[in-house]
C-alpha positions as YAML, in Angstrom:
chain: A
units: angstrom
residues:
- id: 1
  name: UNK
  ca: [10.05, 5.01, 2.97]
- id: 2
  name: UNK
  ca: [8.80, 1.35, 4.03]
- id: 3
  name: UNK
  ca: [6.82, -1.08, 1.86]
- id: 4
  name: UNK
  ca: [3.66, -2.05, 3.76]
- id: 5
  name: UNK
  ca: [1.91, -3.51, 1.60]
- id: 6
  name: UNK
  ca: [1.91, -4.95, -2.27]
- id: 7
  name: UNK
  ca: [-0.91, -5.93, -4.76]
- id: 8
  name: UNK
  ca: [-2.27, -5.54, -7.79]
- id: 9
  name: UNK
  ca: [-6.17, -4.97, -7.25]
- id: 10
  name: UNK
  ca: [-6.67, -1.21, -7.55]
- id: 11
  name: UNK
  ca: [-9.72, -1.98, -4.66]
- id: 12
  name: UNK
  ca: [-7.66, -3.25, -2.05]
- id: 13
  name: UNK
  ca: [-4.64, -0.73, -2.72]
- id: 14
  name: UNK
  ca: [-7.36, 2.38, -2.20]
- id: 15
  name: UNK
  ca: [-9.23, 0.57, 1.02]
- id: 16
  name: UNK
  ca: [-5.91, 0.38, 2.35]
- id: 17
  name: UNK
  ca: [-4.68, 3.98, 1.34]
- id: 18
  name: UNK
  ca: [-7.72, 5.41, 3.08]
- id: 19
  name: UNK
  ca: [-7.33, 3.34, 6.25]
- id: 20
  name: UNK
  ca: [-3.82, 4.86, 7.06]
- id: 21
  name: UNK
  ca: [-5.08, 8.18, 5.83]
- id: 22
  name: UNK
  ca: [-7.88, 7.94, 8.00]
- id: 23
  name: UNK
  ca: [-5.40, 7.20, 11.26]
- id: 24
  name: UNK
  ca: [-3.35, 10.07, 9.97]
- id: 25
  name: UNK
  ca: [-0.46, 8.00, 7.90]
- id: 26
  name: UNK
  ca: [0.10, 9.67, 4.48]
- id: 27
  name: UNK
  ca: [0.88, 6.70, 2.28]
- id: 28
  name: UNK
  ca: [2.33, 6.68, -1.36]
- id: 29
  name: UNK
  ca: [1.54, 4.04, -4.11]
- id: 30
  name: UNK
  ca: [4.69, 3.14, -6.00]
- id: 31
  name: UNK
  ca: [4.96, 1.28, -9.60]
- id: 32
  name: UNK
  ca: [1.01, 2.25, -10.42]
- id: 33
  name: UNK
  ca: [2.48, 2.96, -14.27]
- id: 34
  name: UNK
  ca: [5.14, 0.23, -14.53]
- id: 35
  name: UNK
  ca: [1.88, -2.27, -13.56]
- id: 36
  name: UNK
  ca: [0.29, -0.61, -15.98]
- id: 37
  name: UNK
  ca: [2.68, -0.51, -18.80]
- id: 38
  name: UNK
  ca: [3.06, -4.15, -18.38]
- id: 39
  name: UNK
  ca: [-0.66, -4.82, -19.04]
- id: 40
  name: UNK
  ca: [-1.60, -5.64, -15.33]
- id: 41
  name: UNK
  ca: [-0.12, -9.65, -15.52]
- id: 42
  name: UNK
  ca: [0.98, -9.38, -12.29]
- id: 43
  name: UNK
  ca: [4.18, -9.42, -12.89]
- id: 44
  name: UNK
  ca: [4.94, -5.96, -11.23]
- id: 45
  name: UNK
  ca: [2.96, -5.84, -8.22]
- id: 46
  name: UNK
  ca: [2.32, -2.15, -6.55]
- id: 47
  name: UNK
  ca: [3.85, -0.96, -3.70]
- id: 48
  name: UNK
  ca: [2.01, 0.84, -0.64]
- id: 49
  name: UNK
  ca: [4.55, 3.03, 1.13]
- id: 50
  name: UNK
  ca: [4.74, 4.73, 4.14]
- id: 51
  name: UNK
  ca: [7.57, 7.37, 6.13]
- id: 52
  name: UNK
  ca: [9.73, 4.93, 8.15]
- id: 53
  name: UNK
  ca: [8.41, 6.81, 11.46]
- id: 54
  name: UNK
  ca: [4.86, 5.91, 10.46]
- id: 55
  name: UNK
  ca: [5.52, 2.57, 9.66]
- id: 56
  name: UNK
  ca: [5.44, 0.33, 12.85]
- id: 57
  name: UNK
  ca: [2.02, 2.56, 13.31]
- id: 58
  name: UNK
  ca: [1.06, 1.29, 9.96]
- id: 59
  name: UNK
  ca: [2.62, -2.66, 9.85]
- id: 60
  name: UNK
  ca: [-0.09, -2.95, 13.20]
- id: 61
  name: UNK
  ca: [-2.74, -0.58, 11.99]
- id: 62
  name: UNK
  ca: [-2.80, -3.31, 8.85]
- id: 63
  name: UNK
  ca: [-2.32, -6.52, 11.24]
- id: 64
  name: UNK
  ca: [-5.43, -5.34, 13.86]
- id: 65
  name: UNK
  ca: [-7.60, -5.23, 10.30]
- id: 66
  name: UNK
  ca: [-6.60, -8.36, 9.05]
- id: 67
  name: UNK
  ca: [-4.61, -7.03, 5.83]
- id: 68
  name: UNK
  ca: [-1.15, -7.46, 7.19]
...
């Protein structure tokens, strides 16, 4: 697994989920309770994972919309 992407706005994490989903990329969101735990400071941003084949698909699937 490959970090693509970290953040801490709930919106952006599920916009992005649903892009890679949508091209067929099954990603993961790691550290959603840890974030949580900590009271959503920011301290513990949330990590958007995909499969390490997936994710040079993915890194320019994110840079062609802007969010990379």
């Amino acid at each position: 697994m490959r970090v693509v992407a970290t953040s801490n706005d709930p919106v952006r994490l599920s916009f992005l989920k649903a892009l890679l989903a949508d091209a067929g990329i099954m990603p993961i969101v790691l550290d959603a309770h840890a974030s949580a735990i900590e009271g959503s400071i920011g301290a513990i941003q949330q990590r958007l994972m995909v499969a390490e084949d997936d994710f040079g698909r993915a890194t320019r699937l994110l840079r062609d919309c802007g969010e990379c």
